[in-house]
N, C-alpha and C positions, 0 to 999 in steps of 0.2 A: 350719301352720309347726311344723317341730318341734323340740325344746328341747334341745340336750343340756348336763347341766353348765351351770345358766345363761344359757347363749350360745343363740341363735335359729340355725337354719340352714336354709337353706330349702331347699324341698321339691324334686325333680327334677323337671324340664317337660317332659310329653311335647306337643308342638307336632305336630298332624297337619296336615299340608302336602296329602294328597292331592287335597280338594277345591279348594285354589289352585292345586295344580298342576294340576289337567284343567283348569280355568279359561285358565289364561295357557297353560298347555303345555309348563309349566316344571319340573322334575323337584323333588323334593325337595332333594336335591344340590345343587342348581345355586340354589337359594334360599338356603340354608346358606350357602356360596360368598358370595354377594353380601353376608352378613350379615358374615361375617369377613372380605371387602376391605373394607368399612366401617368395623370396627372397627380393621386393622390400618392406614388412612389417619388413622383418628385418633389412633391413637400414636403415626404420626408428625408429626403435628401438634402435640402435647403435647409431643414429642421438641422440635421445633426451636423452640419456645416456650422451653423449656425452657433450650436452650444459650443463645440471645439474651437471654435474665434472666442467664446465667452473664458473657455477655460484658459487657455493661453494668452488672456487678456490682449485680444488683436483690438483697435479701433480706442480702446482704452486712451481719454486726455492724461498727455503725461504731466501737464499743470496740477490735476486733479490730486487734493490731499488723501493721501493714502488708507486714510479708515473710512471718508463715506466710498472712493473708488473703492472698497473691498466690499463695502455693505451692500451698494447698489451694484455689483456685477455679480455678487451672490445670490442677492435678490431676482435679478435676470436669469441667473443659470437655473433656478429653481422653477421658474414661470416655462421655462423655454423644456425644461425636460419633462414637466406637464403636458404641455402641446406637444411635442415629440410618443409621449406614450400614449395620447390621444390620437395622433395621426398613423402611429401605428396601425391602433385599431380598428380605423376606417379603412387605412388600405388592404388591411386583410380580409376585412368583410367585401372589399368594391371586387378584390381579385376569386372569393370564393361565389360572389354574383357573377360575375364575367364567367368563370368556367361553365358554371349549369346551365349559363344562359346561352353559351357556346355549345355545350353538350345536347340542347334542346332543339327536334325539326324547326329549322322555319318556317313562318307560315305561309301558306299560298298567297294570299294577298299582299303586294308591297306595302310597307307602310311610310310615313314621312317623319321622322324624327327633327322635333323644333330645339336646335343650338342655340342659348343666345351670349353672347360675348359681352361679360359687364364690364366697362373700363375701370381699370386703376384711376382714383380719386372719387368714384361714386360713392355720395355721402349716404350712411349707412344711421339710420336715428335709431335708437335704441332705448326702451320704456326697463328698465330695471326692476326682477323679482322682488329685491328688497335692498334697504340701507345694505352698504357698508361702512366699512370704516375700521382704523387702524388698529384700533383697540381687538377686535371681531379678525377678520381677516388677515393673513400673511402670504404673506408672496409664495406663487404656486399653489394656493386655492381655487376653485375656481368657483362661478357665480354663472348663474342665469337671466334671463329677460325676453323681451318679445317685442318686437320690429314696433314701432309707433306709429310707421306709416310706409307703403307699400313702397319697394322696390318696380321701376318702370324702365325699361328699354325699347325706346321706337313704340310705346304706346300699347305694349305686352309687358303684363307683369311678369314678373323674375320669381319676386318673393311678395305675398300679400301680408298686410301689416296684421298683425298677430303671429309671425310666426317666430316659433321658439328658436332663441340665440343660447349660444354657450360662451364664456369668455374665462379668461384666467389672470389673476391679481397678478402684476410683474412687482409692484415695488410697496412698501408698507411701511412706514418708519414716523412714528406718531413725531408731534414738535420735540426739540430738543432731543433726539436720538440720533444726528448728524452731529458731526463736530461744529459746525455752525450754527446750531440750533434751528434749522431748519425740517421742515419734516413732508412727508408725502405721500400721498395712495396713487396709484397709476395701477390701468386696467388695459388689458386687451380685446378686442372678439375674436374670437378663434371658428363659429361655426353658427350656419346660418340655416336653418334647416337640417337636411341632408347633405350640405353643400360646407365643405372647408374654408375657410378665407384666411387671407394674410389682410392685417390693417393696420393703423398705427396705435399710437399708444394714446389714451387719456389721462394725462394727470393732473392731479389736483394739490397744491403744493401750497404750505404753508409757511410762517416764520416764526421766530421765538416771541415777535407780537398779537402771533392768531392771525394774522390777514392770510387769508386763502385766495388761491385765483386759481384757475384752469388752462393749460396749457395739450395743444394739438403737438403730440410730436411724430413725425413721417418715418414710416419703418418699423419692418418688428424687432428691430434690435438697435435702436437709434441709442444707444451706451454712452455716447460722446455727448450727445445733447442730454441725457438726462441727468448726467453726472454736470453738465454746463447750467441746467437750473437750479438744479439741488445746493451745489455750491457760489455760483452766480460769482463766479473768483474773476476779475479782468474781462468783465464786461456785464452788461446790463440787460437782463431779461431777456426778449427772444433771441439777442446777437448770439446767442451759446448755439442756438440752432442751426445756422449757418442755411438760414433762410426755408426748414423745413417746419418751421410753426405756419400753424393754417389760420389760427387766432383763438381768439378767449370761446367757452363753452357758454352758450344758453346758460340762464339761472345763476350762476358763479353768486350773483349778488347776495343769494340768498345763505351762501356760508359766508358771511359776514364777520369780521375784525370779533375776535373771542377770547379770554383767557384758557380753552378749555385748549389740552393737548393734541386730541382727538382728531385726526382728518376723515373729515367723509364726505361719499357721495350719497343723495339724497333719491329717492326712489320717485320722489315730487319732482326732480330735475331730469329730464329725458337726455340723452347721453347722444353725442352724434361721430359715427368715427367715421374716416374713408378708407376704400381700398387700396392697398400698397402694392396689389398686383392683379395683373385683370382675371378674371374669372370666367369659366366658359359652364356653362349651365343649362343641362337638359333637359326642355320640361316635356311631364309625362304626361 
């Protein structure tokens, strides 16, 4: 295991398949394959898990005044069934690759298929297509971007910076559209390449005076904590987190104290999430 800065990261995996594959007959490919429709059924598993705790308001603070908890769990259902019919579609495509790649002789030569296992918390920078913001954007849209700087495990890139991300708006509610007159944009990533991910949340979150700041929230359904900023009822700033804020975002300074209603993210301000669950990643 090797150490960087503290942090453990583990080691790249080379998984040699060729003796299973002369065994069964099954290609290397074609193993990989079945390993990522596996994975990709189970996020959507988690996915629709996920929306039916949103629906029945599971996790829901029962402090929380009753019109923003309605605004911001609707907002979340709406984000969360985007990702759900996005992850659909990936797993149909990974289980219609797995079959023909199973259907297919393997080939006489073994080959060595490179696993690498990215840990939950790998910080994820992300250079954004274009502004949004509140006025533009509503929760369950979703938005593009492109990595800012290369993904690295054990000194093998994962994901090289430029590649293209997808994410999806969880929350949108310009100032004064809370009953507190608070207001907020919060974004998710949902997809990193060819590769799905779970990550937390970014929001950006205003007050009825215009000051803006940025907050890290852990989870893709952290409900309790967003509805703890948004309202900030019986306690103060990240205490609503219950110790899942990572801290303020790059740039924040630059949406500075405004009259304008408007929350945004700025396409000038690189976006940085982590991952909420670890990731296993095959490269070709």
């Amino acid at each position: 295991m090797l150490k960087r800065n503290g942090l453990s990261l583990p080691l790249v995996t080379l998984i040699v398949l060729g003796g299973m594959a002369c065994e069964k007959k099954v290609s290397p490919e074609a193993l990989a394959a079945q390993e990522a429709t596996k994975s990709a059924d189970d996020r959507v598993a988690r996915l629709e898990q996920q929306l039916a705790d949103l629906k029945v308001g599971k996790h829901a603070p029962k402090e929380a005044d009753k019109d923003t908890l309605d605004q911001v769990a609707r907002n979340e259902q709406k984000a969360v069934e985007r990702q759900l019919q996005a992850a659909k579609k990936r797993a149909e495509a990974k289980k219609r690759e797995a079959e023909q790649l199973a259907a297919a002789p393997a080939p006489k030569a073994a080959a060595k298929a490179v696993v690498v296992d990215v840990l939950a918390g790998t910080p994820i920078e992300v250079r954004l297509d274009q502004d949004l913001a509140t006025d533009k954007q509503q929760a369950g849209d979703t938005w593009t971007g492109t990595l800012a700087s290369p993904v690295l495990v054990g000194g093998v890139t994962v994901w090289p910076a430029g590649t293209v991300v997808h994410g999806v708006v969880s929350q949108s509610a310009p100032l004064g559209r809370l009953a507190n007159g608070k207001g907020g944009l919060a974004i998710r990533l949902t997809e990193i390449g060819a590769n799905d991910v779970d990550t937390d949340t970014h929001l950006v979150v205003g007050d009825k005076r215009g000051e803006r700041n940025a907050k890290i929230i852990g989870g893709g359904a952290a409900l309790g904590a967003l509805i703890g900023i948004l309202t900030d009822k019986n306690n103060k700033n990240d205490h609503a987190l219950g110790g899942a804020a990572i801290g303020a975002a790059a740039g924040t300074a630059a949406a500075a104290a405004s009259a304008d209603t408007v929350v945004r993210m700025k396409v000038a301000n690189p976006v940085t999430f982590t991952l909420s669950a670890p990731e296993r990643v095959t490269l070709r």
